[in-house]
Structure formats: structure tokens, C-alpha cells
N, C-alpha and C positions, 0 to 999 in steps of 0.2 A: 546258100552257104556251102563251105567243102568239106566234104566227108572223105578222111585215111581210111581206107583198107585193107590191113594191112595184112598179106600173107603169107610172110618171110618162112613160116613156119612147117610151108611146103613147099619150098623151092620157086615159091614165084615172086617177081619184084610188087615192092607196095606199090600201092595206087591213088594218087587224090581225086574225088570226082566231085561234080559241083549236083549238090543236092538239092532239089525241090522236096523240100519236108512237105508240104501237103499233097503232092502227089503220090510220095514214100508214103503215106499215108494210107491215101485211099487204096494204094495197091495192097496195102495190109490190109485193110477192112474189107476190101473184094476175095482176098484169099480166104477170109477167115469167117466169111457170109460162105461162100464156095462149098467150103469143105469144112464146116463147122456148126452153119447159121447162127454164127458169133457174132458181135458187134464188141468191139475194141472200144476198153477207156480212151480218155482221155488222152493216156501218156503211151498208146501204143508200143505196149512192154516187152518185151521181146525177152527170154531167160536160155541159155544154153548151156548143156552138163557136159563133162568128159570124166574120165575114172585114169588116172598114172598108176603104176604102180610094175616092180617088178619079181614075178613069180609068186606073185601075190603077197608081195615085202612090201614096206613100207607105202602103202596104200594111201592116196588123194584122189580128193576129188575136186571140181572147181564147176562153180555159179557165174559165169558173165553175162552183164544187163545191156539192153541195148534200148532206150528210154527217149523220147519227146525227141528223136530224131539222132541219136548220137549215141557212143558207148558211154555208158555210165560207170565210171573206172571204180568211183568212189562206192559205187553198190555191189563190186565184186567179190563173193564169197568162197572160201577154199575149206574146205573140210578132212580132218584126218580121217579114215576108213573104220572104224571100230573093228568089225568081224575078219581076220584074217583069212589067208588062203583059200578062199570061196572065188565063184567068177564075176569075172568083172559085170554081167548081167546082176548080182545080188547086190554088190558093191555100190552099182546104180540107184538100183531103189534106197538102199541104206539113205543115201544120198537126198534122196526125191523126199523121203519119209521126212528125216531132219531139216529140211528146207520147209517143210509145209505145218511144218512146228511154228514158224517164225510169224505168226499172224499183223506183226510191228513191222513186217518188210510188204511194199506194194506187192499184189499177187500179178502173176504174167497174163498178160491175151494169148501170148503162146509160151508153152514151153519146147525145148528144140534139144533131142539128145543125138549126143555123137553115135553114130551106131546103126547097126542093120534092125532088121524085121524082129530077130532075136528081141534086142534090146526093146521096141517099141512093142511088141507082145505084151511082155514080162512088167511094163511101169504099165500099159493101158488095162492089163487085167485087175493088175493092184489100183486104179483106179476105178475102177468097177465096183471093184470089190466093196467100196469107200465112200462110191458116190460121191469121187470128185470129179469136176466137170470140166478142166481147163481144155482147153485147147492143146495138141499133144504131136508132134512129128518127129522123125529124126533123118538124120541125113547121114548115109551111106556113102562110102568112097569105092573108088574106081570102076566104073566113073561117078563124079558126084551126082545123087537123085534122094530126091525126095520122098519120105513114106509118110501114110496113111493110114490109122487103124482100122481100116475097108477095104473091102475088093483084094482081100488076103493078101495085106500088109504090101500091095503091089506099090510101087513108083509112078508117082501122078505129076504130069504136064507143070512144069513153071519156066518158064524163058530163062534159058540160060545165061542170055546178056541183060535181062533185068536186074534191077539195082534189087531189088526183092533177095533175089538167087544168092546175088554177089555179097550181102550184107548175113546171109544166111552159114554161106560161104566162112565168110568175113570170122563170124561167130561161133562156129566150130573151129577154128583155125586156133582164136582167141582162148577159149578155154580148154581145149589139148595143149598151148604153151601154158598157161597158166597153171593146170592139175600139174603138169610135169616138173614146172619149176620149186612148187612146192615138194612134190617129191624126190625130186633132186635134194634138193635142201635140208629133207629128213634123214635120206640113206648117209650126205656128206655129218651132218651133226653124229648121227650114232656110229659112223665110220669116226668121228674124232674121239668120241667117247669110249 
């Protein structure tokens, strides 16, 4: 089948590719053996965060799923911020916290936040802390790479022209439009009000 991904969000045209879902698969399951000694449901869950927000105004956050081989649009979750003018690092967890409230929503094999080493510190300590166990990365821009809570939070090997990368890619792209739109949408309502 073909899978959109679409990256309008940073300057680059969409893309349709034709998908082997059971390979996307196993290339998930071998990452996630790799650097986790996970083994992936079924539905090979994929969950990605972002935090909008300006000068720490009208604060969003955004959940998008990437499930059984495709974005799952219908299980995209957007969150107002509660605690004001704190950094976008607390704003995160905020975020992580009230998502892992929701025990009625499938849990991820990974979860994927926007964000440097900072950001991946700060949600893997509080999972520690918590003795949660999920799966945990984020992905850093310029250039884009991959982090790991190991080997001090360094940037670890995935092919950049794999479909792995580019769905990773794909999915921060995805939920930076998505926290944004909603917070666009909050600052324009109390701008009318």
C-alpha cells in the first residue's frame, strides 16, 4: 500500500511511498530489540509529542499515533497546557503525565518526543522515577538525529533513507503542525474575546 508523508511543515514537498507494512514492521521490532530489548504489540504503536506555545501564552500540546502501518488521525490527541510560563521541558511532561492517565487509549511501543537531549533527560527521569517502562526517544533538528537515554543521551545510527527515519521524521513534522494549530486557534479565540 502507499503511505503520504507529508512534510509541508518544514519546507519540503509531500511524498507518497509504497509501503511494505511487514517490513515497516520488522524494522520496528529490530529497533526496538536494538535499543530497548522490546518486543512491539501487535499494532506497532508509534506516539509523538510537540509543545506550541508563545512566551509561554497560550500553551499546546499535541499526541499523534502512527498505528498498524499508517497515521491514525482519529487517535490524535491535543491538550491545553495547564501550568503557565514554565519551559517548554515541564510543559512536556505535563503533557506525558496526562496522556498516561488515559489507560482506555492503546499504550505506545515507542514513544517519540520533539526535542533535544534536554527534553529526553527530563520525561526519562520522570519515568524512572515511576517505573514506567515504555520505550522513549526524541528526535532533534539540525540536522535531524535520533536520541537515546544511553551513552549520554548521544545520537545513535538509523539510515537516513529508511522508511523507519522518514516516518519518524514524518511524525514530528506531524505533531509540531498539529500543537501549533491548536494554539494558533487559542491565542485567535481570546484575541476575539
Amino acid at each position: 500500500f502507499s503511505l503520504f508523508l507529508d512534510r509541508r511543515s518544514f519546507g519540503d514537498s509531500p511524498i507518497s511511498v509504497d509501503v511494505d507494512r511487514s517490513s515497516l514492521e520488522d524494522d520496528i521490532t529490530e529497533f526496538l530489540m536494538k535499543h530497548f530489548a522490546r518486543s512491539p504489540s501487535d499494532n506497532h504503536r508509534l506516539e509523538c509529542y510537540d509543545i506550541s506555545n508563545l512566551y509561554g501564552q497560550e500553551a499546546t500540546g499535541s499526541m499523534v499515533v502512527f498505528s498498524q502501518g499508517e497515521f491514525a488521525r482519529k487517535e490524535y490527541r491535543k491538550f491545553k497546557i495547564d501550568h503557565k510560563g514554565i519551559s517548554d521541558i515541564y510543559m512536556m511532561r505535563e503533557m506525558i503525565e496526562r496522556r498516561l492517565k488515559h489507560d482506555e487509549w492503546d499504550m505506545p511501543d515507542l514513544m517519540i518526543l520533539d526535542g533535544g537531549a534536554p527534553q529526553l533527560r527530563h520525561i526519562e527521569k520522570y519515568f524512572r522515577a515511576n517505573n514506567i517502562s515504555i520505550p522513549l526517544i526524541s528526535i532533534a533538528k539540525r540536522p535531524d538525529r535520533i536520541l537515546v537515554a544511553k551513552n549520554g543521551y548521544k545520537p545513535i545510527y538509523l539510515n537516513k533513507e529508511s522508511l523507519l527515519f522518514k516516518i519518524i521524521q514524518a511524525l514530528r513534522d506531524e505533531s509540531h503542525r498539529f500543537a501549533k494549530k491548536y494554539h494558533v486557534s487559542l491565542r485567535n479565540r481570546n484575541f476575539l474575546n
